[in-house]
C-alpha positions as CSV (number, residue, x, y, z in Angstrom):
1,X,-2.1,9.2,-24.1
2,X,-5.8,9.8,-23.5
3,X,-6.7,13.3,-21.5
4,X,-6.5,13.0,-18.1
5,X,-10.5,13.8,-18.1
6,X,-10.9,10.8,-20.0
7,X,-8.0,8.9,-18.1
8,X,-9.7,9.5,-14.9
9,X,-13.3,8.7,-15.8
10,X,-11.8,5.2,-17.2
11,X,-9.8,4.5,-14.4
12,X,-12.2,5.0,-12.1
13,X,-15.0,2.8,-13.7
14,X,-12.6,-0.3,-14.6
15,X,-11.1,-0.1,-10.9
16,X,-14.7,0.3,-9.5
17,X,-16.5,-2.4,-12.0
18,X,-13.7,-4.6,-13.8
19,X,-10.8,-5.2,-11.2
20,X,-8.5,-8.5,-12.9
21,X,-8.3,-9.5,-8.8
22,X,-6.2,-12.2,-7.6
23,X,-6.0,-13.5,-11.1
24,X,-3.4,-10.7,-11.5
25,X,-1.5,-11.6,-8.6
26,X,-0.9,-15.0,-9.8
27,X,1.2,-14.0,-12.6
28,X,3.6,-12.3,-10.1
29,X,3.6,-14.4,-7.3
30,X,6.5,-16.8,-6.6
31,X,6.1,-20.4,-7.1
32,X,4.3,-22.0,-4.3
33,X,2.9,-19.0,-2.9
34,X,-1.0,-19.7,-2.4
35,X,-3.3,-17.0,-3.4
36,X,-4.5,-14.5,-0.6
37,X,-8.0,-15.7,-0.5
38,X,-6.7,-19.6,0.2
39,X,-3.5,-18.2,2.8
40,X,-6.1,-16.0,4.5
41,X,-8.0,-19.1,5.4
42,X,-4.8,-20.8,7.6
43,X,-3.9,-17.5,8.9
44,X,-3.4,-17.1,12.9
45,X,-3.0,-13.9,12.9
46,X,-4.4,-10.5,10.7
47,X,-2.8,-7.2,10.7
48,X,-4.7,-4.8,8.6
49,X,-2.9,-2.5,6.5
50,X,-3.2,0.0,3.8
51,X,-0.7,1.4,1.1
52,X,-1.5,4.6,-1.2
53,X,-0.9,4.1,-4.8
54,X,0.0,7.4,-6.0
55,X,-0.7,8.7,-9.1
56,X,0.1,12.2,-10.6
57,X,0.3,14.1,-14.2
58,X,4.1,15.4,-15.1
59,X,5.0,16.7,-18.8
60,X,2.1,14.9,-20.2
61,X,3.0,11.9,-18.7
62,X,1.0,9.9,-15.6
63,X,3.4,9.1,-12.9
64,X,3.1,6.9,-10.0
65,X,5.7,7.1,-6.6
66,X,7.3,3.8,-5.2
67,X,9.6,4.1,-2.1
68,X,12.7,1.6,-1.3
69,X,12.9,1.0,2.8
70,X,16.1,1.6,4.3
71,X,18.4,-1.6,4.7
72,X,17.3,-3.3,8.3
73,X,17.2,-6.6,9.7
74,X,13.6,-7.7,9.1
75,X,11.0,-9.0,6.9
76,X,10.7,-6.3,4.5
77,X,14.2,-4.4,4.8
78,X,15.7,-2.7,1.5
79,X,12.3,-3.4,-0.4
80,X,10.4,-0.9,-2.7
81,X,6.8,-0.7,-1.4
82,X,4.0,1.6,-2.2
83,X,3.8,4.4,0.8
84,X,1.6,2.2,3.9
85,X,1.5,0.5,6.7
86,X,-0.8,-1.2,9.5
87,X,-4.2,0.8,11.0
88,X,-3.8,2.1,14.1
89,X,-6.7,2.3,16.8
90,X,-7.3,6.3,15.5
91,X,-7.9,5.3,12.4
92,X,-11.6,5.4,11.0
93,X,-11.1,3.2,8.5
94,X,-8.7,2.0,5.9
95,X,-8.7,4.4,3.5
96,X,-7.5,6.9,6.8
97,X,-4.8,4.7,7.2
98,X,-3.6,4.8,3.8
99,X,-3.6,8.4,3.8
100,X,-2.0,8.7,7.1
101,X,0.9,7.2,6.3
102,X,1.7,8.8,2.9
103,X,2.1,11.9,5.0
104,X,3.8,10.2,7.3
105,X,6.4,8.7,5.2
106,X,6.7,11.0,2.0
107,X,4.5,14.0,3.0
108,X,1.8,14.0,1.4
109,X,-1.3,16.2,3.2
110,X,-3.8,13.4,4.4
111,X,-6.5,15.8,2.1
112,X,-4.8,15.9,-0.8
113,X,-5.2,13.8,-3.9
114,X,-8.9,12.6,-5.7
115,X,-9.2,9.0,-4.6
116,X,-9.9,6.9,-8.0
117,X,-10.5,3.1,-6.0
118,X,-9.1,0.4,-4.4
119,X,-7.6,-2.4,-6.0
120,X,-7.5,-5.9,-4.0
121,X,-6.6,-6.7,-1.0
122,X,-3.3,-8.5,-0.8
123,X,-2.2,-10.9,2.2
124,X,1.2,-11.5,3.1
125,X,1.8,-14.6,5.2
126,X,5.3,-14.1,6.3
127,X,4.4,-10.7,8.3
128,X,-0.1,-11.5,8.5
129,X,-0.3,-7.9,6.7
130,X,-3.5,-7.7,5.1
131,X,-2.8,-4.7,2.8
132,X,-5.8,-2.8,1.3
133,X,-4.3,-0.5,-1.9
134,X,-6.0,2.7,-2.7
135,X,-5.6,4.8,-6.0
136,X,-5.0,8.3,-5.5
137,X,-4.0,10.7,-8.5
138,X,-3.0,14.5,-8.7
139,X,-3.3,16.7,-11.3
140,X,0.6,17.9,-10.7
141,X,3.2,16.4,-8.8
142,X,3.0,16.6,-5.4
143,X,5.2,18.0,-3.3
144,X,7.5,15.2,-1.2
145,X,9.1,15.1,1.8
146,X,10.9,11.8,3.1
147,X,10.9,10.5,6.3
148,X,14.6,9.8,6.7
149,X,14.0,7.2,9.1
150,X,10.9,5.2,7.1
151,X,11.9,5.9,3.3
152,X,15.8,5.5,2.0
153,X,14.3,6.7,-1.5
154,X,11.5,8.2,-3.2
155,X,11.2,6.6,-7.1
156,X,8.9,7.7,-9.7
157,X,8.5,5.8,-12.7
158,X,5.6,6.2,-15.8
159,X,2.5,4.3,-15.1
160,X,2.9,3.3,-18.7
161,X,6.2,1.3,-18.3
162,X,4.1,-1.7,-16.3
163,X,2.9,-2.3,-19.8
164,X,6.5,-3.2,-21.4
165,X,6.7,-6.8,-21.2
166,X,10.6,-6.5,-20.9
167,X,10.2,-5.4,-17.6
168,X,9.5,-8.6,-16.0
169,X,11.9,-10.7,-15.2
170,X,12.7,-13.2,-12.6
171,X,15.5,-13.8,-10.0
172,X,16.7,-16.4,-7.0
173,X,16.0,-14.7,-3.4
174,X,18.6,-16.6,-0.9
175,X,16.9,-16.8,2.7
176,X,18.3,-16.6,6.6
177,X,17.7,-20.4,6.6
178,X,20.5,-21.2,3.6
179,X,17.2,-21.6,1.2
180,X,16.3,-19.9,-2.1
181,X,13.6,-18.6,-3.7
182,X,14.0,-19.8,-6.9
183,X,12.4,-17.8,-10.4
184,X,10.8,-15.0,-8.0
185,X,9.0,-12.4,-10.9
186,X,9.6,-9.0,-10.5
187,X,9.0,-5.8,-12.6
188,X,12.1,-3.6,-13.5
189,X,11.6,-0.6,-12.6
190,X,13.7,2.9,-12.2
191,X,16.6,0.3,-11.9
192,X,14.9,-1.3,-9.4
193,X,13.8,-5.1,-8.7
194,X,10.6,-4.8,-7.6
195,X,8.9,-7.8,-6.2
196,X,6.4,-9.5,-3.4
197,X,2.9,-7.7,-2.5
198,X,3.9,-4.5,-4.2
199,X,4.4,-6.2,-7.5
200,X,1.0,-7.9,-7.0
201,X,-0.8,-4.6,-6.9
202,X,1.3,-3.3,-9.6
203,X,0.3,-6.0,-11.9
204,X,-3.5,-5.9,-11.0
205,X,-3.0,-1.8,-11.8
206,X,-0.8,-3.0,-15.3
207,X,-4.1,-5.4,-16.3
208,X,-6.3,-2.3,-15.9
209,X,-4.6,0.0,-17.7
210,X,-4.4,-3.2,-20.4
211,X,-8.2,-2.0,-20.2
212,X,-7.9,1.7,-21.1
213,X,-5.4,1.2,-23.9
């Protein structure tokens, strides 16, 4: 792999110039589901939100954390997700909000970490989340702290992997209503299915680094 000097410089200009957008997010969306842009258009109601995409260097290797929700009746329960969640009134902007809840889920200090970008926004009909990613990235791994009510596991897998084709795969996603979602894509990740909004991101983040190889 390239220094992280080098990495860093890369990353920030092809995130800042050359982002794939929601061109990306069609290759791991399920069938039917309308790009963020169109959905966005029909949507009565938007929650803004923000997630954190961390990034850190570890034995030579760049890293990047996931968390898995604990298991709870809702939308989103048992799912791995990037560290986020909606702004609050307090918060200045976005980019606050991402860095908010990092701390407040895994523990990262809300001044810690260089932030690289954003990548695009992502919208999520079922919940009217409009999530906003940011790219953060530290020179060592930071040091974590769950939140035992928010996060049932911190994951960390190698940046890297996205790029192993093997890793997506596809599976049927029964619903509360006795329906399926049938040939859902989702990346394979720390023995994880990994799937929805956070597998959008991670494929506009896997195009970029198709950039930098």
């Amino acid at each position: 792999m390239m220094n992280e000097k080098d990495f860093l410089q890369r990353l920030k200009r092809e995130i800042t110039h050359h982002l794939p957008g929601e061109v990306a997010h069609a290759k791991m969306a399920p069938i039917n589901r309308p790009l963020s842009s169109f959905a966005l258009q029909h949507a009565a109601e938007i929650r803004e939100s923000a997630v954190a995409v961390v990034l850190y260097e570890e034995d030579n290797l760049i890293k990047c954390i996931l968390t898995q929700r604990p298991d709870y009746e809702g939308k989103h329960g048992g799912q791995v997700s990037f560290p986020g969640g909606k702004k609050e009134p307090e918060d200045l902007d976005l980019e606050v909000t991402a860095r908010r809840e990092c701390f407040e889920e895994i523990g990262i200090p809300t001044e810690q970490g260089e932030l690289i970008g954003k990548l695009t926004e992502v919208f999520i009909p079922v919940s009217s989340f409009l999530v906003q990613p940011y790219v953060y990235f530290h020179s060592e791994k930071p040091q974590l702290e769950r939140n035992l009510r928010e996060v049932a596991e911190i994951l960390h897998f190698p940046l890297y992997d996205l790029l192993e084709e093997h890793r997506v795969m596809t599976m049927d996603i029964p619903q509360g209503n006795g329906s399926v979602y049938k040939n859902v894509p989702y990346f394979h990740l720390v023995d994880k299915k990994v799937w929805g909004a956070t597998a959008l991101i991670l494929n506009e983040l896997k195009e970029v680094l198709k950039q930098l190889a």
